[in-house]
C-alpha positions in Angstrom: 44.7 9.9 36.7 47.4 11.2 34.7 45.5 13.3 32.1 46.2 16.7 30.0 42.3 17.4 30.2 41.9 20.8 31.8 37.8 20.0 32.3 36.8 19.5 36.3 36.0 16.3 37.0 32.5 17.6 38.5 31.9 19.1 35.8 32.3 15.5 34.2 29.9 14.0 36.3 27.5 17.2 36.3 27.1 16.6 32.4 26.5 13.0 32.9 23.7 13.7 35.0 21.9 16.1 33.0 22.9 13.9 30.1 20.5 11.2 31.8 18.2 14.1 32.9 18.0 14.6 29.3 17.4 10.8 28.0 15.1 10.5 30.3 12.6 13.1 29.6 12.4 13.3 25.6 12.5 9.3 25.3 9.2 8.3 23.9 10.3 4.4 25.5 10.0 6.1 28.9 7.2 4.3 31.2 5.8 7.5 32.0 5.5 8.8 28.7 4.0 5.8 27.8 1.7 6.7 30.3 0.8 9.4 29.6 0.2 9.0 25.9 -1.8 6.5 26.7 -3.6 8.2 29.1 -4.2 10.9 26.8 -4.6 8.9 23.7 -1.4 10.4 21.6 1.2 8.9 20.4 4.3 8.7 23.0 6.8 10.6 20.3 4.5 13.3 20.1 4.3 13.7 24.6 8.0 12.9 24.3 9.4 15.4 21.6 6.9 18.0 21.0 5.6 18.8 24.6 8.9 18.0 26.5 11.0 19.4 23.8 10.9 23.2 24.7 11.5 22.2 27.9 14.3 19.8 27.4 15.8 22.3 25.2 15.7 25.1 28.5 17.1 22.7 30.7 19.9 21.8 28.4 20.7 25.4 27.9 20.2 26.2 31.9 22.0 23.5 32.7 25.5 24.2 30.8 25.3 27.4 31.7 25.0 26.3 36.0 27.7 23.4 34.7 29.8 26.5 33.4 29.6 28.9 36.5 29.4 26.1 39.1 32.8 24.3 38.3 34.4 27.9 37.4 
């Protein structure tokens, strides 16, 4: 590719996955969520954004920082 992007193309992919990462564990669609929820008898926003939310939050943070130091 001919590009004047000065970004690593791991570092690309790397944000990509935790992009997913990310969908993945604060979408109240999610079948384990759903689960879970129903399981518990909560609604599934409330499993997906107020108990994973912290967490996805940390693992954003953690992760651009790795992203950062990793492809650097």
């Amino acid at each position: 590719m001919t590009s004047q992007v000065t970004i690593p193309t791991l570092a690309i992919a790397l944000a990509l996955n935790v992009g997913g990462a990310l969908s993945y564990l604060v979408s109240p669609f999610e079948g384990a969520i759903v689960l879970i929820s129903d399981l518990a008898d909560v609604p599934p926003t409330t499993v997906a954004i107020k108990n994973n939310g912290w967490f996805g939050l940390w693992f954003l943070l953690l992760s651009t920082v790795g992203i950062y130091f990793f492809t650097n």
